[in-house]
C-alpha positions as CSV (number, residue, x, y, z in Angstrom):
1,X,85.3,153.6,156.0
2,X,88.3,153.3,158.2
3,X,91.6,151.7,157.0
4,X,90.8,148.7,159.8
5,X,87.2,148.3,157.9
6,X,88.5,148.1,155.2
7,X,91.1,145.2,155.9
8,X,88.4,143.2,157.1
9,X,85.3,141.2,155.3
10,X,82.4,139.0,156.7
11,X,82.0,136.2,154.6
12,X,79.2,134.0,155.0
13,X,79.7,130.5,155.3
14,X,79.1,127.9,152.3
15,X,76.7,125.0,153.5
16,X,74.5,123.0,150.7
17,X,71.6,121.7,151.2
18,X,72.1,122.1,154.7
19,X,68.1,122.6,155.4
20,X,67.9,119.0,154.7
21,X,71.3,117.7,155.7
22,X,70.2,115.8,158.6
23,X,67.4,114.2,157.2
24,X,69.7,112.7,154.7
25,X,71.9,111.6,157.3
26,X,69.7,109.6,159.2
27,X,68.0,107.9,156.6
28,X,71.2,106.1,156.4
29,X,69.1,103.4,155.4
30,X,70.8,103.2,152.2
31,X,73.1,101.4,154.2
32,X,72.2,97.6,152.9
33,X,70.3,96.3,155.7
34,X,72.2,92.8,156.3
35,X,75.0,95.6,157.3
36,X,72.8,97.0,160.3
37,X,72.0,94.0,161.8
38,X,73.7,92.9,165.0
39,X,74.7,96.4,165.4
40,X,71.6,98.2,166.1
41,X,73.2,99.9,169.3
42,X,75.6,101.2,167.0
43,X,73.0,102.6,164.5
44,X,71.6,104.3,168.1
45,X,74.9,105.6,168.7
46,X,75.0,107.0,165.2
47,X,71.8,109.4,165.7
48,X,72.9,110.2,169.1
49,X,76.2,111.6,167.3
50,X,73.8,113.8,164.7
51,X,71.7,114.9,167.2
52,X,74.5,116.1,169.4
53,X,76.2,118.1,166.0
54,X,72.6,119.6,165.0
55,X,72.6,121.3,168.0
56,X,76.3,122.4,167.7
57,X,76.2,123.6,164.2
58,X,72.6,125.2,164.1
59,X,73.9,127.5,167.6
60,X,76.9,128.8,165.7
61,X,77.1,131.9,163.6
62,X,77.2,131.1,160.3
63,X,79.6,134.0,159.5
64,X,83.2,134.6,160.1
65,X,85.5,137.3,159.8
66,X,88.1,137.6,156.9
67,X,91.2,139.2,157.4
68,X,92.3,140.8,153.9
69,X,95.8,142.4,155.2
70,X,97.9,140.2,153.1
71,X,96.9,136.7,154.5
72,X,95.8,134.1,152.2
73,X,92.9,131.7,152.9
74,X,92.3,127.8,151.4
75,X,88.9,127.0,150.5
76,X,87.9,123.1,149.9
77,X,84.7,121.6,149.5
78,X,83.5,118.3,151.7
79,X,80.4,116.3,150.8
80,X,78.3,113.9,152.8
81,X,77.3,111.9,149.1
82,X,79.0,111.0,145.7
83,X,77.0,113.4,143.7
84,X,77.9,116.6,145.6
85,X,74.5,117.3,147.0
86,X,75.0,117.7,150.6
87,X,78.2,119.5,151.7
88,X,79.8,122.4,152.5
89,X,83.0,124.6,152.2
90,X,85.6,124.9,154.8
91,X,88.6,128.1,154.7
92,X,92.0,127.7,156.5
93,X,93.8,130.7,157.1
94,X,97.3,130.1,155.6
95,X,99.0,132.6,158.2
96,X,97.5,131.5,161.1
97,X,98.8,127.6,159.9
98,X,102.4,128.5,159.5
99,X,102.0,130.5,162.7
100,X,101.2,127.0,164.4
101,X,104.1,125.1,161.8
102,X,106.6,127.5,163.8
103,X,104.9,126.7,167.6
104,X,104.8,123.5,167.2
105,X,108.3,123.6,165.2
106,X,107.3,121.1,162.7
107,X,109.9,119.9,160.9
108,X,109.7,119.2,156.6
109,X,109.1,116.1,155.1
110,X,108.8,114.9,151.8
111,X,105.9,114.2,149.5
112,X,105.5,112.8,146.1
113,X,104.0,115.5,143.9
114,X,101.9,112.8,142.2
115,X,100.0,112.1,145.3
116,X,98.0,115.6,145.1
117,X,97.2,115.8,141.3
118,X,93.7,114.2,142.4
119,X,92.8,116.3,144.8
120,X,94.2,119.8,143.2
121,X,92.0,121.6,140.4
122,X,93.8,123.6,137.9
123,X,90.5,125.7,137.2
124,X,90.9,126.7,140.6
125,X,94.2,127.8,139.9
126,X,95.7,131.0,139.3
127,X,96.7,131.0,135.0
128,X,99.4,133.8,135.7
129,X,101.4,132.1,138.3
130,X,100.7,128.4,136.7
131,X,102.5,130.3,133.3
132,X,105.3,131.5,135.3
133,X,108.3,128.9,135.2
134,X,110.0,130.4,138.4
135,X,109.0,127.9,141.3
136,X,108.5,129.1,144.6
137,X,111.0,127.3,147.1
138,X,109.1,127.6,150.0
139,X,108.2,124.2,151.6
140,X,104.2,123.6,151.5
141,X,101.7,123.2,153.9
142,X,99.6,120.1,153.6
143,X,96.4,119.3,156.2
144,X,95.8,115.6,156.8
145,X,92.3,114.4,156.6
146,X,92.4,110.1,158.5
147,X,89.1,109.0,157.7
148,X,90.2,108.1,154.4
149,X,94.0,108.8,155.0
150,X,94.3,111.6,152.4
151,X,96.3,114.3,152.2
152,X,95.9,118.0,151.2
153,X,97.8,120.9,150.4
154,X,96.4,124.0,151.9
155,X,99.6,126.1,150.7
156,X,101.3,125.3,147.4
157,X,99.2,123.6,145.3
158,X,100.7,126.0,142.0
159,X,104.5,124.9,143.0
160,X,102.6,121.1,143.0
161,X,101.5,121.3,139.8
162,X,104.7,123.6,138.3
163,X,106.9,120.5,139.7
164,X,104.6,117.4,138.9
165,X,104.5,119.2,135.2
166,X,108.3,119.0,134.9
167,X,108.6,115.6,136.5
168,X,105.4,113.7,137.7
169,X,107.9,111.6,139.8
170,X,109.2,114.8,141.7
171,X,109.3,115.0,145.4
172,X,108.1,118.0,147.2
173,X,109.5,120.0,150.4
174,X,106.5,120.5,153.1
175,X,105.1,120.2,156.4
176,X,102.4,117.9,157.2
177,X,99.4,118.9,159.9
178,X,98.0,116.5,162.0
179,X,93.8,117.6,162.6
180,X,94.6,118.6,166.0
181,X,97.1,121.7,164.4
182,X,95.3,122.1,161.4
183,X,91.7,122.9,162.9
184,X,93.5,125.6,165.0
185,X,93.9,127.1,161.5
186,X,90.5,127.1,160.3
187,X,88.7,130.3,160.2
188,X,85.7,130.3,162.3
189,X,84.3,127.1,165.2
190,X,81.8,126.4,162.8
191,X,84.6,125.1,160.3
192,X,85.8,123.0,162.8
193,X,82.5,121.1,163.8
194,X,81.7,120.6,159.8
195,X,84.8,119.2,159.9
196,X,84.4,116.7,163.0
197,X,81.4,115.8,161.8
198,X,82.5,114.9,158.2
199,X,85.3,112.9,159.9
200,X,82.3,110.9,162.5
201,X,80.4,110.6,159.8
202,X,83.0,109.0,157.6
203,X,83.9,106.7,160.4
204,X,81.0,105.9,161.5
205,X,79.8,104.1,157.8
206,X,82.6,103.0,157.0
207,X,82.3,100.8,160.6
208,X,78.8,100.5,159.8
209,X,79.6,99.1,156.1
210,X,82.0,96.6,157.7
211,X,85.3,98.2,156.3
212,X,86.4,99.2,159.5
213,X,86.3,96.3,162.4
214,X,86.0,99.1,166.1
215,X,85.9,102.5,166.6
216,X,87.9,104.5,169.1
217,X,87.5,108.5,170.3
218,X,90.0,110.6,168.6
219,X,93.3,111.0,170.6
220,X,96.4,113.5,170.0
221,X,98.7,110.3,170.8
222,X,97.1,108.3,167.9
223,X,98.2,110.2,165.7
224,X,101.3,111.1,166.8
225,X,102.7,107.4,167.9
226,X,100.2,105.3,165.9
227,X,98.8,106.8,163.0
228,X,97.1,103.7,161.3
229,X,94.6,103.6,164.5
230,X,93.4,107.0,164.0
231,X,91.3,105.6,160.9
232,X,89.0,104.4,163.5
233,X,88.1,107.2,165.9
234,X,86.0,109.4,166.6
235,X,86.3,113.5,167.6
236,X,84.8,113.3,171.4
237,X,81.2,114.8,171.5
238,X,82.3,117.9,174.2
C-alpha cells in the first residue's frame, strides 16, 4: 500500500433508520390536528420540501473520503425524534474549518463555558487529555445550529470542560461559524443536505406547531445583520 493509501480512509456514512426516514416524516400527523388546520398549503409545502431532499440524499454517495495526515474530524449526531430513532451522524473536518476561520478572517469572541456542558459528552472524551491540567490556549471553534439557536463546539470541547471544571462561570476564547462557513467544513455534500434538511425540518414544525409565526428562505445577510430572523428560514431547495 502506498504511503498516499495509507493516509486516506473511506468511511461510510452513519444514517439510522434511514430506510424508513421519510415515512416517519410525512406522517407528521403527530402534529395535533387543530395545529394543521388553516394551513394545509403549508402541510403541501412541507412534502414538497421531503420530496425534493429524498431525491437529493438517495443520489449521493453515501461514502466520503477521510484524510488521516494529521487532521482531526468532529462527529455529532442529529435526530428527527426525542427518542433517537431516526437520525444520522454528521463529521466536520477541523482543518478545513480553521482554513475558512483564516479566509474569512473571523475574529474571536467570547463564550461562557457553561453554555456547552449540555451539549458536550465526557464519554466521548479523551480520559488522558481530560487528566492533564495543562489547558490548551488556542481559541475554539464552535458551529452555530439557528433552528433552535444552539451552539457547538466542533474544536475544543476538552479545554471546555478543563475550564468549566475550574470555574463553571469561566469565559472561553473562540470563533463562532455562521452555517454558510461551517457547511464548507463538513466532509462530504451529503453532510450538508442531512444538515439542511434537519434545519427545514426543524423550521418547518416548529411553524407548523405555532411557535414560529412566517418562514423565510435562508439568506447570508440574515445572519450576518439580523440574526434573530434566521430562526425562521429555510435553506433554498436548488
Amino acid at each position: 500500500m502506498s504511503l498516499i493509501n495509507q493516509s486516506i480512509k473511506v468511511e461510510t456514512c452513519k444514517l439510522y433508520n434511514f430506510e424508513r426516514i421519510w415515512d416517519f416524516l410525512l406522517n407528521y400527523n403527530q402534529i395535533p390536528e387543530q395545529f394543521i388546520v388553516g394551513q394545509l398549503r403549508e402541510y403541501d409545502k412541507y412534502k414538497e420540501e421531503l420530496d425534493w431532499f429524498k431525491k437529493k440524499i438517495e443520489w449521493l454517495p453515501k461514502t466520503f473520503i477521510r484524510n488521516l495526515d494529521k487532521r482531526q474530524y468532529y462527529q455529532r449526531d442529529f435526530y428527527f425524534n426525542n427518542d433517537a430513532t431516526f437520525g444520522f451522524e454528521i463529521e466536520w473536518d477541523i482543518q478545513k474549518a480553521k482554513e475558512l476561520i483564516r479566509e474569512h478572517n473571523l475574529q474571536i469572541v467570547e463564550f461562557s463555558v457553561n453554555q456547552f456542558i449540555d451539549i458536550i459528552n465526557p464519554a466521548d472524551l479523551d480520559p488522558k487529555v481530560l487528566a492533564n491540567p495543562v489547558i490548551n490556549s488556542e481559541p475554539i471553534v464552535v458551529m452555530y445550529y439557528d433552528p433552535i439557536n444552539m451552539h457547538i463546539p466542533i474544536d475544543g470541547n476538552h479545554r471546555v470542560l478543563k475550564t468549566y471544571r475550574i470555574n463553571e462561570n469561566a469565559r472561553i476564547q473562540g470563533y463562532l461559524l455562521s452555517p454558510d462557513i461551517h457547511m464548507q467544513a463538513m466532509a462530504c455534500d451529503l453532510f450538508r443536505y442531512l444538515y439542511k434538511l434537519h434545519h427545514n425540518i426543524t423550521v418547518i414544525s416548529n411553524y407548523m406547531m405555532g411557535n414560529k409565526r412566517k418562514i423565510k428562505r435562508f439568506s447570508k445577510i440574515n445572519f450576518i445583520k439580523r440574526m434573530q430572523s434566521i430562526n425562521n428560514s429555510l435553506y433554498r431547495l436548488e
